[in-house]
N, C-alpha and C positions, 0 to 999 in steps of 0.2 A: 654235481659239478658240471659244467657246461662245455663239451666236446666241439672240436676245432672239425668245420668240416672237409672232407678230403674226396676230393675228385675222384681220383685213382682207386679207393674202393667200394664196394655197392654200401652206399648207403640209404638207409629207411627216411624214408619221404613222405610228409605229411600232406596231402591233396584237400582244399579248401574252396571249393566252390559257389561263389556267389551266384544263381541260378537266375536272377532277376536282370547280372550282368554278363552274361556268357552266353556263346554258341554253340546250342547242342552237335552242329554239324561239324565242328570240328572238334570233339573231342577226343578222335582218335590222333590228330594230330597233337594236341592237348598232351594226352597222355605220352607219346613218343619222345614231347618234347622234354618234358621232366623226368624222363627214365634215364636222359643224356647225365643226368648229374645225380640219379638214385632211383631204389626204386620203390615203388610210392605202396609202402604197404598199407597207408591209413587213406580212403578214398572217399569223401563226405559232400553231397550237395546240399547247399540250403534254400530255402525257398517257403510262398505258402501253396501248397499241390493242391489246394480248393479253387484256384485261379485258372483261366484257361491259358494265360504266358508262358505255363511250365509244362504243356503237356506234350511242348516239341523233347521233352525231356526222359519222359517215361521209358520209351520204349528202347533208350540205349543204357539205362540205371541196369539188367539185371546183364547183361552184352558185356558191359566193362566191369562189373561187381563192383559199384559207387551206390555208396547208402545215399540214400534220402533223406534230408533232416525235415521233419515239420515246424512252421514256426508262423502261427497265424497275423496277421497285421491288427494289434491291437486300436489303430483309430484308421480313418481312409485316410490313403496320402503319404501315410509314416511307411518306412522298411526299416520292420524289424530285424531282418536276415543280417543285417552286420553286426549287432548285440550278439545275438546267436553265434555266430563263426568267430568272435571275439574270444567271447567266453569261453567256448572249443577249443580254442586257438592257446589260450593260456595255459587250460586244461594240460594240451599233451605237453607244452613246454614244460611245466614244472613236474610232470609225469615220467620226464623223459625215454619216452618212449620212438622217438624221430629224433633224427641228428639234421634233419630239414625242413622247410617246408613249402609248400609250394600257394600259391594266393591267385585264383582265378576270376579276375575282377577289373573293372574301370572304374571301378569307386574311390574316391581319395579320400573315404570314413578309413580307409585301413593304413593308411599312412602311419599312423602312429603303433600301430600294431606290427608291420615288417620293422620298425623300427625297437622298438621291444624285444623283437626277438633276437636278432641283429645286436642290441648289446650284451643279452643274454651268449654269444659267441655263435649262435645257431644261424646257417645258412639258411636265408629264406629268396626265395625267386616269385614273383610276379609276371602273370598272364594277362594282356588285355591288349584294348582299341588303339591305335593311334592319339584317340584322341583322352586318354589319361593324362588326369594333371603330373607334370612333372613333380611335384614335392613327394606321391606316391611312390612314379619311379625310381626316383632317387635315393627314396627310402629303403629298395631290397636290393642284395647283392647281384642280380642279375634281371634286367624287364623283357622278356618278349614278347612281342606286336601280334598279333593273329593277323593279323594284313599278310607277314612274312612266314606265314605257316599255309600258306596256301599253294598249288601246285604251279602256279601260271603267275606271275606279279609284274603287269603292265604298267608302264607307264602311267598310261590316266588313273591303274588303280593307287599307285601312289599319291600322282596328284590329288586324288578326289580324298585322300586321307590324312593328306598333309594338311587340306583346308578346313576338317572337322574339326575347327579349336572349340574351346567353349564359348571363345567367345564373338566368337561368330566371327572371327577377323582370318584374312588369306595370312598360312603362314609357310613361306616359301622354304620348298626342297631344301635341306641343308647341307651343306657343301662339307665333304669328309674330309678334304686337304688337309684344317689347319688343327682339327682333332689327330689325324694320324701324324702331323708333324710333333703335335706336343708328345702323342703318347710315344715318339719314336727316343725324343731328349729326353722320356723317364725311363727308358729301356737301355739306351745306349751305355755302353760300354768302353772302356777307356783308349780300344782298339777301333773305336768308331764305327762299331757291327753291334748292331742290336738279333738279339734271337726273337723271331718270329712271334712265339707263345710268348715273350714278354712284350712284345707290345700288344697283343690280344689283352691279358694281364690288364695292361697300364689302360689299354680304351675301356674295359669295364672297369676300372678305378673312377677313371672320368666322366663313364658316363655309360650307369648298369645298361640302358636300352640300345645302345651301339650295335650295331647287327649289320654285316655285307648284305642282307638280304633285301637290306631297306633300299639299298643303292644298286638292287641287282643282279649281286655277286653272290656266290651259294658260301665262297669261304672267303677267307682275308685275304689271300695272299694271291687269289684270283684280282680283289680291290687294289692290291696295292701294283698289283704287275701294270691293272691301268693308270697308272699314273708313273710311267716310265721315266718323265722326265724330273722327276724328283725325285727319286728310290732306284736304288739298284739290289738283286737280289742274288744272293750265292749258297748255293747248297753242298752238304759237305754229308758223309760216307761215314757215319762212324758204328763199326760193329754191328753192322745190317741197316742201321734206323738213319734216316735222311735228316740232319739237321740245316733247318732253313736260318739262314742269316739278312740283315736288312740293314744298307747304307743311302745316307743322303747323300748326294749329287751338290758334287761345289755346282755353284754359279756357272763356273766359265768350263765346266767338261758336260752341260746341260746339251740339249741338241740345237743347234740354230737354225733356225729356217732354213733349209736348201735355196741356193740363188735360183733365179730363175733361167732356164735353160733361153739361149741366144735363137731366134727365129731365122730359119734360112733367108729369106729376103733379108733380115739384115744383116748377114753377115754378106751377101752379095753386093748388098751397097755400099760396105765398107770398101770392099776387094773394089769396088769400082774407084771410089775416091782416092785410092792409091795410085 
Protein backbone atom coordinates (compact mmCIF):
# COMPACT_ATOMS: atom_id res chain seq x y z
CA UNK A 1 0.00 0.00 0.00
CA UNK A 2 1.49 3.29 -0.93
CA UNK A 3 2.43 5.76 1.87
CA UNK A 4 1.68 9.56 1.84
CA UNK A 5 4.96 11.43 2.12
CA UNK A 6 5.52 13.67 5.08
CA UNK A 7 8.01 16.37 5.48
CA UNK A 8 8.06 16.63 9.07
CA UNK A 9 9.57 13.20 9.52
CA UNK A 10 12.89 11.52 8.38
CA UNK A 11 11.96 9.70 5.65
CA UNK A 12 14.00 6.96 3.55
CA UNK A 13 15.04 8.35 0.22
CA UNK A 14 15.83 6.72 -2.86
CA UNK A 15 19.10 8.48 -4.77
CA UNK A 16 19.13 7.74 -8.46
CA UNK A 17 21.87 8.89 -10.46
CA UNK A 18 22.23 9.33 -13.95
CA UNK A 19 26.10 9.57 -14.19
CA UNK A 20 26.22 10.38 -18.08
CA UNK A 21 23.92 13.46 -16.83
CA UNK A 22 25.25 14.87 -13.44
CA UNK A 23 28.14 16.77 -11.84
CA UNK A 24 30.42 14.90 -9.76
CA UNK A 25 31.44 18.27 -8.22
CA UNK A 26 28.52 18.91 -6.72
CA UNK A 27 27.52 16.20 -5.19
CA UNK A 28 27.98 17.12 -1.93
CA UNK A 29 25.63 19.75 -2.48
CA UNK A 30 23.40 17.09 -4.27
CA UNK A 31 23.22 15.19 -1.30
CA UNK A 32 22.52 18.04 1.29
CA UNK A 33 19.98 19.02 -0.86
CA UNK A 34 17.78 15.78 -0.72
CA UNK A 35 18.53 15.13 3.02
CA UNK A 36 16.17 18.46 3.30
CA UNK A 37 13.12 16.15 2.69
CA UNK A 38 14.77 12.46 3.73
CA UNK A 39 17.31 10.66 4.21
CA UNK A 40 18.63 8.99 1.37
CA UNK A 41 19.39 5.44 2.59
CA UNK A 42 19.32 3.89 -0.97
CA UNK A 43 22.44 5.71 -2.94
CA UNK A 44 23.09 4.28 -6.66
CA UNK A 45 24.92 5.78 -9.69
CA UNK A 46 24.52 4.58 -13.10
CA UNK A 47 26.84 4.72 -15.88
CA UNK A 48 29.16 2.62 -18.28
CA UNK A 49 32.80 2.95 -15.84
CA UNK A 50 34.70 1.52 -19.11
CA UNK A 51 34.26 5.22 -20.53
CA UNK A 52 36.53 7.92 -19.55
CA UNK A 53 33.24 10.63 -18.84
CA UNK A 54 32.73 8.93 -15.54
CA UNK A 55 35.98 8.84 -14.15
CA UNK A 56 35.32 12.48 -12.75
CA UNK A 57 33.18 10.16 -10.62
CA UNK A 58 35.30 7.51 -9.00
CA UNK A 59 36.96 9.08 -6.52
CA UNK A 60 33.78 10.59 -4.57
CA UNK A 61 31.60 6.86 -5.06
CA UNK A 62 33.46 5.40 -1.72
CA UNK A 63 33.53 9.46 0.19
CA UNK A 64 29.62 9.53 -0.09
CA UNK A 65 29.06 5.53 0.13
CA UNK A 66 27.01 5.67 -3.54
CA UNK A 67 27.20 2.31 -5.26
CA UNK A 68 28.10 2.19 -8.83
CA UNK A 69 25.87 0.37 -11.18
CA UNK A 70 27.64 -1.08 -14.37
CA UNK A 71 25.64 -0.95 -17.53
CA UNK A 72 27.51 -1.32 -20.72
CA UNK A 73 26.23 0.64 -23.93
CA UNK A 74 24.93 -2.18 -25.99
CA UNK A 75 25.43 -0.22 -29.80
CA UNK A 76 27.55 3.25 -30.03
CA UNK A 77 25.23 6.26 -29.64
CA UNK A 78 22.39 4.43 -27.54
CA UNK A 79 22.39 5.19 -23.24
CA UNK A 80 21.56 2.46 -21.83
CA UNK A 81 21.73 4.02 -18.15
CA UNK A 82 17.91 5.12 -18.26
CA UNK A 83 16.65 1.32 -18.86
CA UNK A 84 18.83 0.50 -16.10
CA UNK A 85 17.65 3.33 -13.28
CA UNK A 86 14.11 2.44 -14.75
CA UNK A 87 14.15 -0.84 -13.89
CA UNK A 88 15.78 0.10 -10.22
CA UNK A 89 13.56 2.59 -9.95
CA UNK A 90 10.42 0.27 -10.18
CA UNK A 91 12.27 -2.32 -8.42
CA UNK A 92 12.33 -0.39 -4.87
CA UNK A 93 8.91 1.13 -5.60
CA UNK A 94 6.96 -2.14 -5.51
CA UNK A 95 9.68 -3.35 -2.82
CA UNK A 96 8.66 -0.54 -0.80
CA UNK A 97 11.42 -0.08 0.80
CA UNK A 98 11.64 4.26 0.31
CA UNK A 99 8.78 6.30 0.99
CA UNK A 100 10.83 8.71 -1.70
CA UNK A 101 12.90 9.29 -4.38
CA UNK A 102 15.22 11.28 -5.54
CA UNK A 103 16.10 11.59 -9.74
CA UNK A 104 19.56 13.07 -10.66
CA UNK A 105 19.29 13.96 -14.23
CA UNK A 106 18.41 16.31 -17.26
CA UNK A 107 17.16 13.73 -19.28
CA UNK A 108 13.45 13.94 -20.13
CA UNK A 109 13.57 9.64 -20.87
CA UNK A 110 12.53 9.86 -16.92
CA UNK A 111 9.53 11.93 -17.24
CA UNK A 112 7.38 9.12 -17.27
CA UNK A 113 9.00 7.46 -14.60
CA UNK A 114 8.56 10.50 -11.70
CA UNK A 115 5.43 10.19 -13.16
CA UNK A 116 4.79 6.56 -12.20
CA UNK A 117 5.86 7.03 -9.00
CA UNK A 118 3.89 10.07 -8.31
CA UNK A 119 0.71 8.26 -8.86
CA UNK A 120 2.01 5.31 -7.04
CA UNK A 121 1.42 8.23 -3.85
CA UNK A 122 5.48 8.29 -3.54
CA UNK A 123 7.18 11.58 -3.31
CA UNK A 124 9.83 11.83 -5.96
CA UNK A 125 12.05 15.08 -6.51
CA UNK A 126 14.27 15.83 -9.38
CA UNK A 127 17.87 17.21 -9.76
CA UNK A 128 19.28 18.80 -12.88
CA UNK A 129 20.48 21.84 -15.49
CA UNK A 130 18.46 24.63 -16.11
CA UNK A 131 18.17 23.50 -19.23
CA UNK A 132 15.59 20.29 -18.43
CA UNK A 133 12.73 19.86 -20.58
CA UNK A 134 9.92 21.09 -18.65
CA UNK A 135 7.31 17.98 -19.13
CA UNK A 136 10.30 16.32 -16.84
CA UNK A 137 10.09 18.98 -14.31
CA UNK A 138 6.69 18.99 -13.96
CA UNK A 139 6.57 15.54 -13.74
CA UNK A 140 8.06 15.32 -9.83
CA UNK A 141 6.82 17.02 -6.85
CA UNK A 142 9.70 19.13 -6.42
CA UNK A 143 12.89 20.21 -9.51
CA UNK A 144 15.93 21.62 -8.33
CA UNK A 145 18.46 23.44 -10.75
CA UNK A 146 22.17 22.93 -9.81
CA UNK A 147 22.69 26.39 -11.15
CA UNK A 148 21.04 27.20 -7.50
CA UNK A 149 23.18 24.83 -5.56
CA UNK A 150 26.12 26.69 -6.04
CA UNK A 151 27.81 29.16 -3.50
CA UNK A 152 27.89 32.41 -5.50
CA UNK A 153 24.91 32.80 -8.37
CA UNK A 154 25.57 35.88 -10.54
CA UNK A 155 23.78 37.34 -12.69
CA UNK A 156 25.42 36.41 -16.06
CA UNK A 157 25.32 32.96 -14.37
CA UNK A 158 21.73 33.13 -14.52
CA UNK A 159 21.73 34.54 -17.73
CA UNK A 160 24.00 32.33 -19.51
CA UNK A 161 21.38 29.51 -18.03
CA UNK A 162 18.45 30.90 -18.87
CA UNK A 163 19.62 30.72 -22.56
CA UNK A 164 20.74 26.91 -22.57
CA UNK A 165 17.14 26.03 -24.06
CA UNK A 166 17.34 22.94 -26.33
CA UNK A 167 16.55 24.74 -28.69
CA UNK A 168 18.89 26.88 -29.07
CA UNK A 169 16.46 29.98 -28.73
CA UNK A 170 17.14 33.07 -25.90
CA UNK A 171 14.65 32.40 -23.26
CA UNK A 172 14.25 35.43 -21.13
CA UNK A 173 14.65 35.59 -17.09
CA UNK A 174 11.20 34.99 -15.94
CA UNK A 175 9.51 37.48 -13.83
CA UNK A 176 8.23 35.98 -10.33
CA UNK A 177 5.38 38.69 -9.92
CA UNK A 178 2.55 36.98 -11.63
CA UNK A 179 3.33 33.32 -10.21
CA UNK A 180 3.55 34.77 -6.49
CA UNK A 181 0.36 36.68 -7.31
CA UNK A 182 -1.59 33.43 -8.36
CA UNK A 183 -0.07 31.31 -5.74
CA UNK A 184 -0.94 34.06 -3.06
CA UNK A 185 -5.19 33.84 -4.48
CA UNK A 186 -4.63 29.79 -3.76
CA UNK A 187 -3.29 30.58 -0.38
CA UNK A 188 -5.49 33.44 0.78
CA UNK A 189 -7.73 33.18 3.31
CA UNK A 190 -11.07 34.70 3.94
CA UNK A 191 -9.32 37.42 6.30
CA UNK A 192 -7.21 38.31 3.34
CA UNK A 193 -3.77 37.04 4.97
CA UNK A 194 -2.21 34.13 3.41
CA UNK A 195 0.42 32.14 5.66
CA UNK A 196 3.79 32.13 4.24
CA UNK A 197 4.33 27.99 3.89
CA UNK A 198 1.03 28.16 1.94
CA UNK A 199 2.07 30.01 -0.48
CA UNK A 200 5.58 28.06 -0.70
CA UNK A 201 2.86 25.12 -0.97
CA UNK A 202 0.77 26.62 -3.74
CA UNK A 203 4.32 27.94 -5.97
CA UNK A 204 5.37 24.22 -5.89
CA UNK A 205 1.88 23.23 -6.93
CA UNK A 206 2.48 25.55 -9.89
CA UNK A 207 5.38 24.97 -10.64
CA UNK A 208 7.82 21.99 -8.80
CA UNK A 209 11.17 24.06 -10.14
CA UNK A 210 10.07 27.45 -8.28
CA UNK A 211 13.04 28.24 -6.14
CA UNK A 212 14.13 32.07 -4.67
CA UNK A 213 17.39 31.11 -5.55
CA UNK A 214 16.78 31.32 -9.19
CA UNK A 215 15.95 35.15 -8.55
CA UNK A 216 18.69 35.53 -5.94
CA UNK A 217 16.83 35.19 -2.85
CA UNK A 218 18.34 32.34 -0.48
CA UNK A 219 14.39 32.09 1.04
CA UNK A 220 10.89 33.23 -0.02
CA UNK A 221 10.05 35.75 2.17
CA UNK A 222 13.47 37.41 1.44
CA UNK A 223 11.67 37.48 -2.57
CA UNK A 224 8.63 38.54 -1.50
CA UNK A 225 9.95 41.59 0.95
CA UNK A 226 11.40 42.65 -2.62
CA UNK A 227 8.61 43.36 -4.02
CA UNK A 228 7.13 45.75 -1.40
CA UNK A 229 4.82 47.33 -3.39
CA UNK A 230 2.67 44.58 -3.86
CA UNK A 231 2.77 42.49 -0.60
CA UNK A 232 2.65 43.41 2.80
CA UNK A 233 4.09 41.15 5.41
CA UNK A 234 3.06 40.50 9.35
CA UNK A 235 4.42 38.28 11.83
CA UNK A 236 2.93 37.10 14.69
CA UNK A 237 4.27 35.30 18.25
CA UNK A 238 2.60 32.21 18.79
CA UNK A 239 4.02 29.91 21.67
CA UNK A 240 7.73 30.69 20.80
CA UNK A 241 7.35 29.90 16.79
CA UNK A 242 6.94 33.19 14.46
CA UNK A 243 4.09 32.81 12.15
CA UNK A 244 4.64 34.75 8.91
CA UNK A 245 1.49 36.11 7.29
CA UNK A 246 1.31 37.66 3.56
CA UNK A 247 -1.27 40.46 2.10
CA UNK A 248 -1.82 42.11 -1.15
CA UNK A 249 -1.73 45.87 -1.32
CA UNK A 250 -4.95 47.48 -2.77
CA UNK A 251 -4.15 49.73 -5.64
CA UNK A 252 -4.64 52.98 -4.11
CA UNK A 253 -2.49 52.23 -0.38
CA UNK A 254 0.56 51.11 -3.22
CA UNK A 255 3.32 53.73 -2.85
CA UNK A 256 3.32 56.69 -5.31
CA UNK A 257 6.17 58.10 -6.71
CA UNK A 258 7.33 60.98 -4.25
CA UNK A 259 6.87 64.40 -6.01
CA UNK A 260 9.72 66.00 -6.75
CA UNK A 261 11.20 68.23 -4.34
CA UNK A 262 10.87 72.27 -5.61
CA UNK A 263 14.72 73.78 -6.50
CA UNK A 264 15.73 76.72 -4.59
CA UNK A 265 16.08 79.08 -7.64
CA UNK A 266 12.66 78.42 -8.22
CA UNK A 267 11.20 79.03 -5.47
CA UNK A 268 13.17 82.52 -5.48
CA UNK A 269 11.56 83.37 -8.73
CA UNK A 270 8.37 82.61 -7.51
CA UNK A 271 9.00 84.99 -4.34
CA UNK A 272 10.16 87.33 -7.01
CA UNK A 273 6.95 87.44 -9.23
CA UNK A 274 5.01 88.18 -6.22
Amino acid sequence: MSRPFNEKKQQRMAMLIDGDNAQPTLIVKILAEAGKYGQTTIRRIYGDWTTPQMNGWKECLNNHAIQPIQQFRYTVGKNATDSAMIIDAMDLLHSHLVDGFCIVSSDSDYTRLATRIREAGIFVMGIGQRKTPKPFVNACNIFIYTENLTDDISEKQIAAADKSTPNGKENPRPNPVPMLKEAFEMAVGEDGWAHLGGIGTSLRTLDPAFDPRTFGYSQLIQLIKAHKDLFTIRKEDDKGSSAVYVKRRSPEKRRKPAKAKETVPAREERTERN
